[in-house]
C-alpha positions as CSV (number, residue, x, y, z in Angstrom):
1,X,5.6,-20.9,12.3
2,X,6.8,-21.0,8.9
3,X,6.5,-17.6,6.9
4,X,5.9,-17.4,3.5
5,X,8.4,-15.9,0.7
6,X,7.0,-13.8,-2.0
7,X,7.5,-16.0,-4.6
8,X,5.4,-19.1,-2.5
9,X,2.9,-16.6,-1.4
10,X,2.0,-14.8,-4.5
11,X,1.5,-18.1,-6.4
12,X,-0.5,-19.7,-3.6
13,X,-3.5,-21.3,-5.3
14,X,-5.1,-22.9,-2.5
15,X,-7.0,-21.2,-0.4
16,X,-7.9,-23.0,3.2
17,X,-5.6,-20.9,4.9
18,X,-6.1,-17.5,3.0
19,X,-8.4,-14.6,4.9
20,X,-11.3,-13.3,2.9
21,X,-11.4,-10.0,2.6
22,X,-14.3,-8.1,2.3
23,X,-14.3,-6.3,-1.0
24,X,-11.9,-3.6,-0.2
25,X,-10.1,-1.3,-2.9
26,X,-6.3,-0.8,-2.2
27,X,-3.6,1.4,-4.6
28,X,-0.2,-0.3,-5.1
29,X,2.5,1.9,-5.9
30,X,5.7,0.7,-7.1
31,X,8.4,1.3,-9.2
32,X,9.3,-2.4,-9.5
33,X,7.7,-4.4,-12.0
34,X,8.4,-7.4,-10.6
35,X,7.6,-6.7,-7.2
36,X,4.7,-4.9,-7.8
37,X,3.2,-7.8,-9.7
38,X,4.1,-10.0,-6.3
39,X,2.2,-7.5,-4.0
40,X,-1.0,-7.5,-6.8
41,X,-0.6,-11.0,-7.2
42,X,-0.9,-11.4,-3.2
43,X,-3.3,-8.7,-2.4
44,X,-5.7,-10.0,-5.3
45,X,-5.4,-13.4,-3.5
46,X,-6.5,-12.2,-0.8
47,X,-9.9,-11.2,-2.6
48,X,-8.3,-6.9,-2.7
49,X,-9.3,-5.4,-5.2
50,X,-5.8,-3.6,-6.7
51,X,-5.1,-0.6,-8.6
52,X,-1.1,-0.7,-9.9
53,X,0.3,2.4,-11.0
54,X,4.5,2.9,-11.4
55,X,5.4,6.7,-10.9
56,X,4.9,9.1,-8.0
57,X,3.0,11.0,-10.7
58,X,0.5,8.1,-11.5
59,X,0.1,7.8,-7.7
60,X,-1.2,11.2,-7.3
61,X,-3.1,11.3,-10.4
62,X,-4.8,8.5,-9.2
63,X,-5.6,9.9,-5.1
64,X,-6.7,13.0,-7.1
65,X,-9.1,11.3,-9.7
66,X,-10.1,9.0,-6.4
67,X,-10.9,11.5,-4.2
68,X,-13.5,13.1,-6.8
69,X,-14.6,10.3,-9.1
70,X,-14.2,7.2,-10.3
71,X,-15.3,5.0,-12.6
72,X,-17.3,2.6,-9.6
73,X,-17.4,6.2,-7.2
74,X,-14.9,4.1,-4.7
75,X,-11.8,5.6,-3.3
76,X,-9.0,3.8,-2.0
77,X,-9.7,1.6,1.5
78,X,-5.6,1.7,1.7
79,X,-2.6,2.9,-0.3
80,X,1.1,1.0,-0.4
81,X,3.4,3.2,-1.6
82,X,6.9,3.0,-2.2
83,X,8.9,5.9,-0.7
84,X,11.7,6.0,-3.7
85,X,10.2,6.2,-7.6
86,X,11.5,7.8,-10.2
87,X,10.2,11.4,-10.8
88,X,8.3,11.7,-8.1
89,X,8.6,10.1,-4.6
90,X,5.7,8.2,-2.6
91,X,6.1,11.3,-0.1
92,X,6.1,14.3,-1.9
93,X,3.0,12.7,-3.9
94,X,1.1,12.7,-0.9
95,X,2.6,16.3,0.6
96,X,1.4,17.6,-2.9
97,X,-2.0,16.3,-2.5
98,X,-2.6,18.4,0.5
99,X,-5.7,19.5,1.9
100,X,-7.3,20.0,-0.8
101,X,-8.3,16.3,-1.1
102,X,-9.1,14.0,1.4
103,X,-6.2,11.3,1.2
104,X,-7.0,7.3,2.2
105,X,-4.7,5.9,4.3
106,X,-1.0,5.3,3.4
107,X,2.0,2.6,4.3
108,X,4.7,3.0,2.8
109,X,7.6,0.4,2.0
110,X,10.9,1.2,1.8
111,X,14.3,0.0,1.6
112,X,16.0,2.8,3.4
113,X,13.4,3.4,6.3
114,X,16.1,5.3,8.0
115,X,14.6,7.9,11.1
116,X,14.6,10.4,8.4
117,X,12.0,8.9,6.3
118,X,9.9,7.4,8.9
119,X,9.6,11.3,10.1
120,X,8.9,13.1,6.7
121,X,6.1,10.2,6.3
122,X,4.7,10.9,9.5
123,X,4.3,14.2,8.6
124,X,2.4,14.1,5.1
125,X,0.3,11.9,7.2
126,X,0.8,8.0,6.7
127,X,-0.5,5.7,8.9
128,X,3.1,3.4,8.4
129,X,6.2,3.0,7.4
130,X,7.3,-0.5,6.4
131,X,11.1,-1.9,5.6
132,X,11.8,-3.8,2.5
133,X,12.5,-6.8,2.2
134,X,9.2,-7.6,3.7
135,X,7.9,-10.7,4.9
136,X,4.3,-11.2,3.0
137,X,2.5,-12.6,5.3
138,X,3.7,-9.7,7.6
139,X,2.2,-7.9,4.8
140,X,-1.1,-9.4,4.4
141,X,-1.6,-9.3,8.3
142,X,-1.1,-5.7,8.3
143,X,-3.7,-5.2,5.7
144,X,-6.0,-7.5,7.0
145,X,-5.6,-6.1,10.6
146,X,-5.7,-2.4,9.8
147,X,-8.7,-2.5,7.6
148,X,-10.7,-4.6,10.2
149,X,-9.6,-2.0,12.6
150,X,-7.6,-4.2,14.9
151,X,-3.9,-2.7,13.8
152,X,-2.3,0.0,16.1
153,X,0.6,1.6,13.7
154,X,3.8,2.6,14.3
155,X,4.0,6.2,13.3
156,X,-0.1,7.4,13.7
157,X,-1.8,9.7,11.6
């Protein structure tokens, strides 16, 4: 089977062979303009509904605001999260948000997913860690799969 680049799959315009989604809401957190826009741009292809933000801070403002209110009263049915941003990781924006609010899930991506990393996410509670350079389909499946309820992860919750 052929996999998909980034590029190919985040300007696919046909779409026979793309899953519907069920309206689902899902956070995108990344430092990386570029690469940001090609997650969105795939996600949103994929009939997600996606909320960008850029900084650790922005991430946890928005889990914080989600978690109370919003302007729709959704929260976040998943949250991609790059480990390393400037300011503030992907990590310690989740360990800050703490009990007080209840998080939605969380995969992270991450181009140094050494053991360390995949531990200190398992312990603010992600469901995943994934390693960059990702394969987008790989991407989408995952998503598809663990919002359907059909994905076992790596690391648990």
């Amino acid at each position: 089977m052929r996999r998909t680049s980034l590029v190919e799959s985040a300007s696919a315009q046909s779409s026979g062979d793309k899953p519907i989604a069920p309206s689902r809401r899902l956070l995108v957190a990344e430092d990386d303009k570029e690469f940001r826009g090609l997650l969105t741009a795939a996600l949103r292809s994929d009939g997600y509904e996606i909320v960008e933000v850029a900084t650790g801070f922005e991430l946890l403002d928005a889990l914080m605001t989600s978690s109370t209110s919003n302007a729709n009263g959704r929260s976040f049915d998943l949250v991609i999260s790059d480990v390393r941003m400037p300011g503030l990781s992907g990590i310690t924006a989740l360990a800050r948000l703490g009990d007080s609010h209840r998080a939605p899930p969380v995969v992270f991506v991450t181009a140094f997913g050494d053991d360390e990393v995949h531990e200190q996410a398992r312990q603010v509670g992600a469901i995943d860690v994934l390693d960059k350079p990702l394969d987008m389909d790989d991407l989408r499946a995952f998503v598809a799969e663990f919002l359907a309820g059909t994905r076992q992860t790596i690391i648990g919750r």
